[in-house]
C-alpha positions as CSV (number, residue, x, y, z in Angstrom):
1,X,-101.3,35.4,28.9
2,X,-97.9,37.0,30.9
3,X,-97.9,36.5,34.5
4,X,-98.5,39.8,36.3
5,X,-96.0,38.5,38.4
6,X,-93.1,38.0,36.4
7,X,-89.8,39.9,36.7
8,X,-89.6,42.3,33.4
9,X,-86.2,43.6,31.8
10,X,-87.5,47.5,31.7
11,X,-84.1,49.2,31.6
12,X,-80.2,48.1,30.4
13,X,-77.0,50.8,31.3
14,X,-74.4,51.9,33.1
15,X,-74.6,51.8,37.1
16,X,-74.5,55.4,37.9
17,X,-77.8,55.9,36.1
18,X,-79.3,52.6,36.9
19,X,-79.1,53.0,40.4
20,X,-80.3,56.4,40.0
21,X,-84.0,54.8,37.8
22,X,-83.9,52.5,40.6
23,X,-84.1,55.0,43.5
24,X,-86.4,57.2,41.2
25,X,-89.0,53.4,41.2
26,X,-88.6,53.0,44.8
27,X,-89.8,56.7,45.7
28,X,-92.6,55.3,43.1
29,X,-93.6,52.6,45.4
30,X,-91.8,50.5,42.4
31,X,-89.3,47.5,43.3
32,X,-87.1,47.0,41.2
33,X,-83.8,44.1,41.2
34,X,-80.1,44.8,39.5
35,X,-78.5,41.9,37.7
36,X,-75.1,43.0,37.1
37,X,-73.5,39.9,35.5
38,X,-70.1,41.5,35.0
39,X,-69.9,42.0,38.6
40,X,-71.2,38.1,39.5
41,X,-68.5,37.1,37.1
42,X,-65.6,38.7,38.8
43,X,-67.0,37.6,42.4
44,X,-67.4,34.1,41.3
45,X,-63.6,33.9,39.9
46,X,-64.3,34.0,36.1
47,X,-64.9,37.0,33.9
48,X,-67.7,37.7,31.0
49,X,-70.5,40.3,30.5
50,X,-69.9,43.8,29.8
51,X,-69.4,46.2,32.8
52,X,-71.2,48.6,31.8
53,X,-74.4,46.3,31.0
54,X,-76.4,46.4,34.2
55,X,-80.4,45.5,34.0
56,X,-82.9,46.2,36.0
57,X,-85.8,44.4,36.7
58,X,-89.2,45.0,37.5
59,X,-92.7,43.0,37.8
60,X,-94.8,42.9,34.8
61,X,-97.6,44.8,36.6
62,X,-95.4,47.8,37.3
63,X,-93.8,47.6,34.2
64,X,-95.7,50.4,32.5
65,X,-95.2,52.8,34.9
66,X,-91.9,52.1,35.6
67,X,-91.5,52.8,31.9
68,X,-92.6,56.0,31.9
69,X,-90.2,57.2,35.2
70,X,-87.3,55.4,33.3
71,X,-88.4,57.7,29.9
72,X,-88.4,61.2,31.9
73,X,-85.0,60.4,33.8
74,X,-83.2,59.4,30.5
75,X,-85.1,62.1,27.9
């Protein structure tokens, strides 16, 4: 059984319209957290990932709803 708890890949894309799904969850009452690994590369000194790969994250328990704001944005 998944941990209600536990962080939940929910969307992958470019920043402009992930930071837009992620302001849409947050007016949702939905947290949500950006990995951008392209951008962690390039601070750390190294390069790797795709820039336009960002995900965003969200706890299992949210993850269904959260789907369905991400579906209405993007459709």
């Amino acid at each position: 059984m998944a941990n209600k708890n536990e962080l939940v890949l929910v969307f992958t894309g470019n920043e402009i319209i992930t930071e837009r799904i992620k302001a849409e969850l947050e007016l949702n009452g939905i947290v949500s957290i950006i990995k951008d690994g392209f951008k962690s590369g390039i601070a750390a000194g190294f390069g790797g990932g795709i820039s336009s790969a960002i995900d965003l994250f969200v706890v299992d328990s949210d993850s269904e709803k959260a789907a369905e704001i991400i579906k209405a944005i993007i459709e």
